[in-house]
DRENPA-3360 file (N, C-alpha, C; in nm, 2 decimals, always signed):
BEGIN
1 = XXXXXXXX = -1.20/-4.22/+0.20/-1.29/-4.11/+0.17/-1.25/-4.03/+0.05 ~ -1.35/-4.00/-0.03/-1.31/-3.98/-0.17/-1.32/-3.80/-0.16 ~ -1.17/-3.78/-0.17/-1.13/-3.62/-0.18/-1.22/-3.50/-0.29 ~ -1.28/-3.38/-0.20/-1.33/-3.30/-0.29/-1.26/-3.25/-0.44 ~ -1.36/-3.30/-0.57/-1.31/-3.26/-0.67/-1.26/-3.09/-0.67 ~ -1.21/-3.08/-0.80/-1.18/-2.94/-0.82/-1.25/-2.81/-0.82 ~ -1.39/-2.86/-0.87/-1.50/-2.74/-0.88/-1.52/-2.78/-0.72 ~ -1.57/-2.83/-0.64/-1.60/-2.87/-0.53/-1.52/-2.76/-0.42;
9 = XXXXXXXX = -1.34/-2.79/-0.48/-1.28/-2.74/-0.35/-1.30/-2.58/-0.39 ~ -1.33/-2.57/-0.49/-1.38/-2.39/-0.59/-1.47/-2.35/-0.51 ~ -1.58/-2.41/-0.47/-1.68/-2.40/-0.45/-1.68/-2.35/-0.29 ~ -1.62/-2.48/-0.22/-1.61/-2.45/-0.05/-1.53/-2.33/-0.04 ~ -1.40/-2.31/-0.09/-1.31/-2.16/-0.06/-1.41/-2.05/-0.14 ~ -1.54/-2.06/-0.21/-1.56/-1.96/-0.24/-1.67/-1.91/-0.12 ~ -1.76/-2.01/-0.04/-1.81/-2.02/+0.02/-1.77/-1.87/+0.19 ~ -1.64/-2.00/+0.21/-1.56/-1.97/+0.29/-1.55/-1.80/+0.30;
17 = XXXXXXXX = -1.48/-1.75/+0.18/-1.43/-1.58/+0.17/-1.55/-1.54/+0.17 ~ -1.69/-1.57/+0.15/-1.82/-1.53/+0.14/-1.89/-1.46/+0.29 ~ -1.87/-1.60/+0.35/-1.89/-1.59/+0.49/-1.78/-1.50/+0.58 ~ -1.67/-1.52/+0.51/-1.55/-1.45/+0.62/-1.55/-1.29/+0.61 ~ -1.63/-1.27/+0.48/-1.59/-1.05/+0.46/-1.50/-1.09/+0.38 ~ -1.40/-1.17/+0.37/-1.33/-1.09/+0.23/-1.40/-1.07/+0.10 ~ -1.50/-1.12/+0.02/-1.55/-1.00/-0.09/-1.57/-0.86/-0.03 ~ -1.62/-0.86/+0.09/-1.66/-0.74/+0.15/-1.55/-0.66/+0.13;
25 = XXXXXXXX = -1.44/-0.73/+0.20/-1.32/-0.58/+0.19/-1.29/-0.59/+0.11 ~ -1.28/-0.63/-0.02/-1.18/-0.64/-0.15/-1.27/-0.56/-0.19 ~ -1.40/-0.55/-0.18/-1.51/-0.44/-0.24/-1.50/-0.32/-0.24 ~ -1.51/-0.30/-0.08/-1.46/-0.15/-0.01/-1.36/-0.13/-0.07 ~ -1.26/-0.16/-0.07/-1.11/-0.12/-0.12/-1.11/-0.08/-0.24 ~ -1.15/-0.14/-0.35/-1.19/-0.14/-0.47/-1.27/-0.02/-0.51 ~ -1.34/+0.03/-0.45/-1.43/+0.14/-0.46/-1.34/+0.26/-0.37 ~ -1.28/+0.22/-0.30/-1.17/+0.33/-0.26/-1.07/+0.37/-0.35;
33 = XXXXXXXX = -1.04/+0.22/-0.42/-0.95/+0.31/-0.57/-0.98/+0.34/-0.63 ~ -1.13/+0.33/-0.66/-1.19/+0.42/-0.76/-1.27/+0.58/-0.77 ~ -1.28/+0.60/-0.60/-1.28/+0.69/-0.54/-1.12/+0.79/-0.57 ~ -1.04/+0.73/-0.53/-0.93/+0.80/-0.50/-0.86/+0.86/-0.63 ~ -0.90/+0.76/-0.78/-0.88/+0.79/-0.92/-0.93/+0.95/-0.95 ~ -1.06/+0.90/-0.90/-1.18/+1.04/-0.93/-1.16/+1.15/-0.83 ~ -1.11/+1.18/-0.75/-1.07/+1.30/-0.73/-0.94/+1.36/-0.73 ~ -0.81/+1.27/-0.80/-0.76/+1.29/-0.87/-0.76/+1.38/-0.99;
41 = XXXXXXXX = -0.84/+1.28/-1.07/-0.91/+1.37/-1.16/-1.03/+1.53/-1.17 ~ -1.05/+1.52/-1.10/-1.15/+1.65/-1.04/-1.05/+1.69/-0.97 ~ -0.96/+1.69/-0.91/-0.89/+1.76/-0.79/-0.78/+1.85/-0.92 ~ -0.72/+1.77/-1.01/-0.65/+1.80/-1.16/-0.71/+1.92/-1.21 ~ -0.82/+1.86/-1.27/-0.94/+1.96/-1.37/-0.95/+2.11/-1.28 ~ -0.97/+2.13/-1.15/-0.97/+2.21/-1.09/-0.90/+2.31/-1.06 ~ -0.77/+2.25/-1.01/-0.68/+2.31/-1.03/-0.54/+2.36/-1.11 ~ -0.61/+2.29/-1.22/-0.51/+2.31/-1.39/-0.46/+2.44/-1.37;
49 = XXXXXXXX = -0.59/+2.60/-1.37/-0.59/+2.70/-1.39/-0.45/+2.76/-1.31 ~ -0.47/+2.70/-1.23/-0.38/+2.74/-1.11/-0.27/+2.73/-1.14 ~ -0.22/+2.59/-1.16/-0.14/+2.51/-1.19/-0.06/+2.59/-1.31 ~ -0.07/+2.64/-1.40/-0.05/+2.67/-1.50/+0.03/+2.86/-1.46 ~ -0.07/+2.88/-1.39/-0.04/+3.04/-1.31/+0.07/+3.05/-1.24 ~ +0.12/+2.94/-1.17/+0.23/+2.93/-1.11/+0.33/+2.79/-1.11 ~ +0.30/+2.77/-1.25/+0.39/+2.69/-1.33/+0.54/+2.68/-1.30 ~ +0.59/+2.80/-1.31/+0.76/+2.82/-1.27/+0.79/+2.78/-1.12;
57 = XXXXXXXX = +0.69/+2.92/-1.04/+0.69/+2.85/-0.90/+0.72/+2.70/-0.84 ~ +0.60/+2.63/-0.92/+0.61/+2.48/-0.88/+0.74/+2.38/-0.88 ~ +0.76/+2.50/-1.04/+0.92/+2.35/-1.14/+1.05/+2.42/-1.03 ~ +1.03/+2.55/-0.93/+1.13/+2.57/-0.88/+1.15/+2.47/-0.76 ~ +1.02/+2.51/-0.68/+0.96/+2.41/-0.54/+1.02/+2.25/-0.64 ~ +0.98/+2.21/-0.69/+0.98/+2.03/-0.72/+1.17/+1.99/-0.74 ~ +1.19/+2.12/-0.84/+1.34/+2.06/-0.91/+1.44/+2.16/-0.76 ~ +1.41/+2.20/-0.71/+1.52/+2.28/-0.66/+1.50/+2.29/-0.49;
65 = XXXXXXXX = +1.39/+2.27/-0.45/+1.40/+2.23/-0.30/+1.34/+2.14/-0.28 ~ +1.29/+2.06/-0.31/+1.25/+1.87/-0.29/+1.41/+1.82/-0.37 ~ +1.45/+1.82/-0.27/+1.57/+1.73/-0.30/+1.54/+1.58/-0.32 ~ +1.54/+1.49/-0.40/+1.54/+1.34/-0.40/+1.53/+1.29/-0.29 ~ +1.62/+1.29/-0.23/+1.70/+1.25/-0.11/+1.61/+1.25/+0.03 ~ +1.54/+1.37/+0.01/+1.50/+1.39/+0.16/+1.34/+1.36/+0.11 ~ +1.28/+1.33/+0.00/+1.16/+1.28/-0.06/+1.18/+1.18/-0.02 ~ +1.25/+1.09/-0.03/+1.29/+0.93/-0.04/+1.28/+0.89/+0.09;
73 = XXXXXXXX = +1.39/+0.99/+0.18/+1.35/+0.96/+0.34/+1.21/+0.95/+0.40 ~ +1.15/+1.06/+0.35/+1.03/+1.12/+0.43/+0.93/+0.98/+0.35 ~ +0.93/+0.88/+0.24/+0.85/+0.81/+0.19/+0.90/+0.68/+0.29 ~ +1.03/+0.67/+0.30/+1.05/+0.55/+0.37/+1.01/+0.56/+0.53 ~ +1.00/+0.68/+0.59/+0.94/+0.64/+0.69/+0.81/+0.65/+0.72 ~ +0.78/+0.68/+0.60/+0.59/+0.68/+0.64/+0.57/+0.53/+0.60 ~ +0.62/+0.47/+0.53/+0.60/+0.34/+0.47/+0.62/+0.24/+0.59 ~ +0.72/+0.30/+0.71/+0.77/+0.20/+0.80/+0.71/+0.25/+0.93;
81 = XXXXXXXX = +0.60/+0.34/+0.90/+0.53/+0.35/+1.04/+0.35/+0.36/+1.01 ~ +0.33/+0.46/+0.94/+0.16/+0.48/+0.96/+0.13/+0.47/+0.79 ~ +0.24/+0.47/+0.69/+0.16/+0.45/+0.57/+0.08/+0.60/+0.56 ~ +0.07/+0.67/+0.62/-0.03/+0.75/+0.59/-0.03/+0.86/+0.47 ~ +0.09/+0.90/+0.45/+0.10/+0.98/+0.34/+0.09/+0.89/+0.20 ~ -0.02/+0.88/+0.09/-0.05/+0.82/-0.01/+0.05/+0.83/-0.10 ~ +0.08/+0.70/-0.16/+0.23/+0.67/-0.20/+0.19/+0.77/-0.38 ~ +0.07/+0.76/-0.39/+0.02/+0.85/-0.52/+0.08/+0.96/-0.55;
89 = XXXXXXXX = +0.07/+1.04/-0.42/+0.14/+1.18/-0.46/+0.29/+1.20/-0.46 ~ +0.37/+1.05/-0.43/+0.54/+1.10/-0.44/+0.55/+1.05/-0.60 ~ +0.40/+0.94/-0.67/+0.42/+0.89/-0.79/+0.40/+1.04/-0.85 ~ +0.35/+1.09/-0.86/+0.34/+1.23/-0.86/+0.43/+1.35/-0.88 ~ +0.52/+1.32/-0.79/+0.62/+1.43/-0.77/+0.78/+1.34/-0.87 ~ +0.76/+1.19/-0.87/+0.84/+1.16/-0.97/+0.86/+1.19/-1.08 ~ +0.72/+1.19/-1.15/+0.67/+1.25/-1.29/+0.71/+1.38/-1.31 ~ +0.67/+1.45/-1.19/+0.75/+1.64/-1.22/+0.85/+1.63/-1.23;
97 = XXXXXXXX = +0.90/+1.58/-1.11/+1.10/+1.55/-1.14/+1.17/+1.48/-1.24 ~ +1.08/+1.36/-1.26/+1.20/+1.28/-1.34/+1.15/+1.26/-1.47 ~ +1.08/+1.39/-1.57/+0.96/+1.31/-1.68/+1.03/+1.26/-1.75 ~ +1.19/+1.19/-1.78/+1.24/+1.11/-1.90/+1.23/+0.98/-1.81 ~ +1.24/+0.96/-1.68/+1.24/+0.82/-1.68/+1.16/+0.78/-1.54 ~ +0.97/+0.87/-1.59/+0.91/+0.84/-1.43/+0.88/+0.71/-1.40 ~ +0.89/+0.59/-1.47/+0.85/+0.46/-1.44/+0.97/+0.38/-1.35 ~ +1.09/+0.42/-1.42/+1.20/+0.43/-1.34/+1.22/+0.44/-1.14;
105 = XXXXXXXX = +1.18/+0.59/-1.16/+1.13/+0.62/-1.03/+1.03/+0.58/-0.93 ~ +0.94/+0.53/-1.07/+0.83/+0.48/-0.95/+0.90/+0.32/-0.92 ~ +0.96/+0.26/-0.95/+1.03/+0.08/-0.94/+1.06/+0.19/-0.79 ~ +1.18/+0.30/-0.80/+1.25/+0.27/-0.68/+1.15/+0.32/-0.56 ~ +1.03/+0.37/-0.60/+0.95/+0.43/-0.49/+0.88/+0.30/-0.42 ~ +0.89/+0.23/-0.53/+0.80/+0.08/-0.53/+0.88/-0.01/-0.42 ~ +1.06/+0.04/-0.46/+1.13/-0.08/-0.32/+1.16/-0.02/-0.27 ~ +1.18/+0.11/-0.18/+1.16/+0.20/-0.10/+1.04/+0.12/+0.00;
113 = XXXXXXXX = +0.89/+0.14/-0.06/+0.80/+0.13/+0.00/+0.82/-0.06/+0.07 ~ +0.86/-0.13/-0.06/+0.91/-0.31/+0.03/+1.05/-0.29/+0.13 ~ +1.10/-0.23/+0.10/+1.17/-0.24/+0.26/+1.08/-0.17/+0.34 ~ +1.04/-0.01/+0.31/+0.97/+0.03/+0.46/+0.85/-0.10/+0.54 ~ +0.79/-0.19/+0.46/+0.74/-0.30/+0.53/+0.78/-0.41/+0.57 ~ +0.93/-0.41/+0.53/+0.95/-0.50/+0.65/+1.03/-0.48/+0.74 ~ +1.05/-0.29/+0.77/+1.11/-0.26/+0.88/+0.97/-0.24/+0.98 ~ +0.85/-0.20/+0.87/+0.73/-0.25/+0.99/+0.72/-0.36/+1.04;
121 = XXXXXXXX = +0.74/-0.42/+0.92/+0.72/-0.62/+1.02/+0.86/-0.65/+1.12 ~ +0.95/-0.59/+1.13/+1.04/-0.61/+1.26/+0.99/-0.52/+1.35 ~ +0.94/-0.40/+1.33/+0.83/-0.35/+1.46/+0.81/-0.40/+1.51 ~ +0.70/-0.47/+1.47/+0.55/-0.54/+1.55/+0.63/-0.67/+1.60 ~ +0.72/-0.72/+1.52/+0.82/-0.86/+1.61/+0.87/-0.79/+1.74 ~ +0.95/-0.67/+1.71/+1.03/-0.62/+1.84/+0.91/-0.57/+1.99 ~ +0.80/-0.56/+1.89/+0.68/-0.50/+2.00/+0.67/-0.66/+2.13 ~ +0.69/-0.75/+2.09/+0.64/-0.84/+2.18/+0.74/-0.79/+2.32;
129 = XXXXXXXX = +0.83/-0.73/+2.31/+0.91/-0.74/+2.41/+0.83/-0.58/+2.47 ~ +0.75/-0.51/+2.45/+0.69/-0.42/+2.52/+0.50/-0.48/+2.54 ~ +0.47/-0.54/+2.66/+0.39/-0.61/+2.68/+0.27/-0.53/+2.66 ~ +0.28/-0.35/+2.68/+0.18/-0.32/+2.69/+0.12/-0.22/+2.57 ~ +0.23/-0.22/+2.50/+0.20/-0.15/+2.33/+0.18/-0.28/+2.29 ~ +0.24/-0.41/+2.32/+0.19/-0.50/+2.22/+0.05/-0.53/+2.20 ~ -0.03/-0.52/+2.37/-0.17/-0.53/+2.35/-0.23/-0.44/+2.31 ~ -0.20/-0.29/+2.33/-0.29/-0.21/+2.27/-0.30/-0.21/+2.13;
137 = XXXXXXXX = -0.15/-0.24/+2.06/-0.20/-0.24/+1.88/-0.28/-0.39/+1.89 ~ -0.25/-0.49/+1.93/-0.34/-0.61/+1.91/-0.51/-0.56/+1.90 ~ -0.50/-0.47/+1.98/-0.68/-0.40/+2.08/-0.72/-0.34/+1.94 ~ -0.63/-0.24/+1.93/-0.64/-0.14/+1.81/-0.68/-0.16/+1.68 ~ -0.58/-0.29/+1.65/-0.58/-0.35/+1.48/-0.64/-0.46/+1.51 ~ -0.74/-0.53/+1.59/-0.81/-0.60/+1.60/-0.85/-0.70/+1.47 ~ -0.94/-0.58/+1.40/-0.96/-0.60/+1.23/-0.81/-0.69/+1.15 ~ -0.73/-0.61/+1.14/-0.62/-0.65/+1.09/-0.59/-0.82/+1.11;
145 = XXXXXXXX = -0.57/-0.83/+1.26/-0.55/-0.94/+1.34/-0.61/-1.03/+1.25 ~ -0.75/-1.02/+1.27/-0.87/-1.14/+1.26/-0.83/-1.17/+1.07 ~ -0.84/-1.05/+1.03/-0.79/-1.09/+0.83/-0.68/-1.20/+0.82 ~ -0.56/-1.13/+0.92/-0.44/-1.21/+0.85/-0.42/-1.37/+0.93 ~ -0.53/-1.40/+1.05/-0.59/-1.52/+1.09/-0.63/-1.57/+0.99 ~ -0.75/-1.51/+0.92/-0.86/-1.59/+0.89/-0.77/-1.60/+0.69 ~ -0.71/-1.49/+0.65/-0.69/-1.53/+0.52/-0.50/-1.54/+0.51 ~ -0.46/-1.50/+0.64/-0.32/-1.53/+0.57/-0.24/-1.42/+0.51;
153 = XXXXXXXX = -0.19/-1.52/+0.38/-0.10/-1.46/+0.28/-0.18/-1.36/+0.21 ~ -0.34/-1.39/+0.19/-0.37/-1.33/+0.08/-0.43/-1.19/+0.15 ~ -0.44/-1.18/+0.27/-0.46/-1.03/+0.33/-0.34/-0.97/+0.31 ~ -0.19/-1.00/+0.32/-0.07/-0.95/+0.26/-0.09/-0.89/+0.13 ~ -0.14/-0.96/+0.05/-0.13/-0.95/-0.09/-0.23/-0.85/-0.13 ~ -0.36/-0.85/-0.04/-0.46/-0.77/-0.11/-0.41/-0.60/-0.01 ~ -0.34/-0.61/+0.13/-0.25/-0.46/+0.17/-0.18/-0.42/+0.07 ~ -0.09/-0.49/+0.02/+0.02/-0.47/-0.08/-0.06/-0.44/-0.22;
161 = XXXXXXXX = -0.14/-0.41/-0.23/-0.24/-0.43/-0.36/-0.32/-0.28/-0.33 ~ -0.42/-0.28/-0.25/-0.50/-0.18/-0.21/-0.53/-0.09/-0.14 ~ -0.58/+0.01/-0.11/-0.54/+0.13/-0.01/-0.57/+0.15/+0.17 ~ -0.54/+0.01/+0.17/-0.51/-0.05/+0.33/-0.41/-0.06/+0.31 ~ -0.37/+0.06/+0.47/-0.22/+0.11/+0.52/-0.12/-0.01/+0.47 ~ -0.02/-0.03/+0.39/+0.05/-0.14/+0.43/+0.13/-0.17/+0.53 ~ +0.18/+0.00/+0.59/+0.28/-0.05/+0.70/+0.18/-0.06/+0.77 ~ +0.05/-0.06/+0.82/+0.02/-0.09/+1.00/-0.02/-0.25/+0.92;
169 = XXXXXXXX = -0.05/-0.29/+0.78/-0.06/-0.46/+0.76/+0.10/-0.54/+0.81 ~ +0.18/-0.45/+0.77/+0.31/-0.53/+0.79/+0.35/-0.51/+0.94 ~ +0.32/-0.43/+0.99/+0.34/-0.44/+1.18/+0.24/-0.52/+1.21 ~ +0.13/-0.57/+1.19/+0.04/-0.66/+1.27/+0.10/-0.79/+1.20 ~ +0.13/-0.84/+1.07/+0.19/-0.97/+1.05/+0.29/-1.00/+1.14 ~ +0.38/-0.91/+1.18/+0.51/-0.90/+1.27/+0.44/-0.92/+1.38 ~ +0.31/-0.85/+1.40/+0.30/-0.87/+1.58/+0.24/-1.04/+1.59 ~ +0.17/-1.09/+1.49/+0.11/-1.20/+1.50/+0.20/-1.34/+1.46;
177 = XXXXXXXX = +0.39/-1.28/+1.44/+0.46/-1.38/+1.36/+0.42/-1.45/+1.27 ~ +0.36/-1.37/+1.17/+0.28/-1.44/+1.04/+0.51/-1.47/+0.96 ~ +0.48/-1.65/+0.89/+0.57/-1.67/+0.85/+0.68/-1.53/+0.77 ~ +0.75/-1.55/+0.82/+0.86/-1.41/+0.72/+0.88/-1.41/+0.57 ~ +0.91/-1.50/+0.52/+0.94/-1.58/+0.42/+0.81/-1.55/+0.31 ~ +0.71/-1.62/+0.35/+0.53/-1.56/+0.30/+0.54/-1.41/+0.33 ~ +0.53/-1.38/+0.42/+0.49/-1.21/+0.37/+0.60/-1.19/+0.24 ~ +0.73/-1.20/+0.27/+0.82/-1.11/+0.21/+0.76/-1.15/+0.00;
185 = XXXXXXXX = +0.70/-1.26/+0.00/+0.66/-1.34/-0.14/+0.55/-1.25/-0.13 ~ +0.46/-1.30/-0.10/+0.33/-1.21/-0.07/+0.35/-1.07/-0.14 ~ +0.42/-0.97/-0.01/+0.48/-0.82/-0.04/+0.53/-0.80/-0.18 ~ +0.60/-0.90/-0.25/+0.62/-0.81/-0.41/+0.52/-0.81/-0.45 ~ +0.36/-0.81/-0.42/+0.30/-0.73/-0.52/+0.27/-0.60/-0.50 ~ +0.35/-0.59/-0.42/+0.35/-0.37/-0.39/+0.42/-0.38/-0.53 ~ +0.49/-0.40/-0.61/+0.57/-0.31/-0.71/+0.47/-0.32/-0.82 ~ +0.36/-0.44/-0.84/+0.26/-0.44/-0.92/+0.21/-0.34/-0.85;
193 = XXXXXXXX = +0.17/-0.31/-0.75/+0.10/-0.19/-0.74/+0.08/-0.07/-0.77 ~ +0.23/-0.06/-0.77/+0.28/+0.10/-0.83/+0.32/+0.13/-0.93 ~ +0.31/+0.00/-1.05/+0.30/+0.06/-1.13/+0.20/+0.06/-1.20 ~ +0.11/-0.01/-1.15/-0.06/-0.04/-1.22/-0.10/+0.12/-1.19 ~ -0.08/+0.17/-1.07/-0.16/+0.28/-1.03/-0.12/+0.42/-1.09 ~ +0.06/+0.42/-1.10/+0.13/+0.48/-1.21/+0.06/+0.49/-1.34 ~ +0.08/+0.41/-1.41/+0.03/+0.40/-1.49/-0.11/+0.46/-1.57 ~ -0.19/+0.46/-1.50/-0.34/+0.52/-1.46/-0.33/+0.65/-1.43;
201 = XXXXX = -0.26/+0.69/-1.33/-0.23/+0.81/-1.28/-0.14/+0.92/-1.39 ~ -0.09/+0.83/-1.46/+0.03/+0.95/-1.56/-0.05/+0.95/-1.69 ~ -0.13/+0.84/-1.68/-0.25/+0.93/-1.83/-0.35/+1.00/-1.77 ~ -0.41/+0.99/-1.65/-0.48/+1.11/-1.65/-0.43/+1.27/-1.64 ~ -0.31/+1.28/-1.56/-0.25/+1.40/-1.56/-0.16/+1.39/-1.70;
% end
């Protein structure tokens, strides 16, 4: 039987992500970071005035009671449980603190945030041994479930990418024993992440 040429096998996986939702969520997601840019920037423009009024206040609060240390904590365990504090605003608080070397800062916010996911992905492994949180996040992240079924690696890659939680992506790979090895390949594109979004983010402010 004569194997699908190249355009052909182009053709069926394009099919495939068609029918499955993935353009869908890469869409949604996509328009979330373009959302998230723009009020950024409106949220900025807005509050410049302010900003400027209590200039000193701020450089005391950032340089003198945000200690590094207890930033770095408070980011690693949001990264290793709900993700929910947006990694934007510690890229953020790097730039006030560290303006000779914020790119610097953002690499280590960047592996900060790759360990906190795979102390999520030992969660969701260690969950199997509680029968009945294991079903409920199964129940819960249902969605999650069915992505990293139906696409795998590249639902890793597009968490690690876009503003889908990465730790509840890295506890459901754990809960589903998606290979360790693949995620952990997968997961370096969080540090493309952070600094693509860096990047973007330190020219508009």
């Amino acid at each position: 039987m004569k194997r699908p040429g190249r355009r052909e096998q182009l053709g069926l996986l394009h099919d495939y992500y068609k029918s499955s939702g993935f353009y869908e969520l890469v869409g949604k997601n996509l328009l979330k970071v373009l959302l998230t840019l723009a009020i950024f920037v409106v949220a900025f423009l807005l509050l410049q005035p302010y900003v400027l009024v209590y200039q000193q206040e701020l450089q005391v609060l950032i340089h003198e009671q945000l200690r590094p240390s207890a930033v770095f904590a408070l980011f690693f365990v949001s990264e290793s449980l709900l993700g929910m504090i947006p990694p934007d605003l510690f890229m953020l608080w790097a730039k006030a603190r560290f303006p000779d070397m914020p790119y610097l800062m953002v690499g280590a916010l960047a592996a900060v945030s790759y360990l906190g996911g795979i102390v999520a992905y030992g969660i969701g492994v260690s969950l199997e041994h509680l029968p009945k949180v294991h079903a409920y996040l199964f129940e819960r992240h249902a969605g999650h479930v069915e992505f990293i079924r139906k696409w795998g690696g590249v639902f890793i890659l597009i968490a690690a990418l876009l503003p889908i939680p990465y730790a509840i992506a890295s506890t459901v790979a754990g809960l589903v024993k998606f290979p360790f090895k693949t995620y952990l390949l997968f997961g370096l594109a969080r540090f493309l992440r952070f600094f693509l979004y860096a990047a973007v983010i330190f020219n508009l402010v």
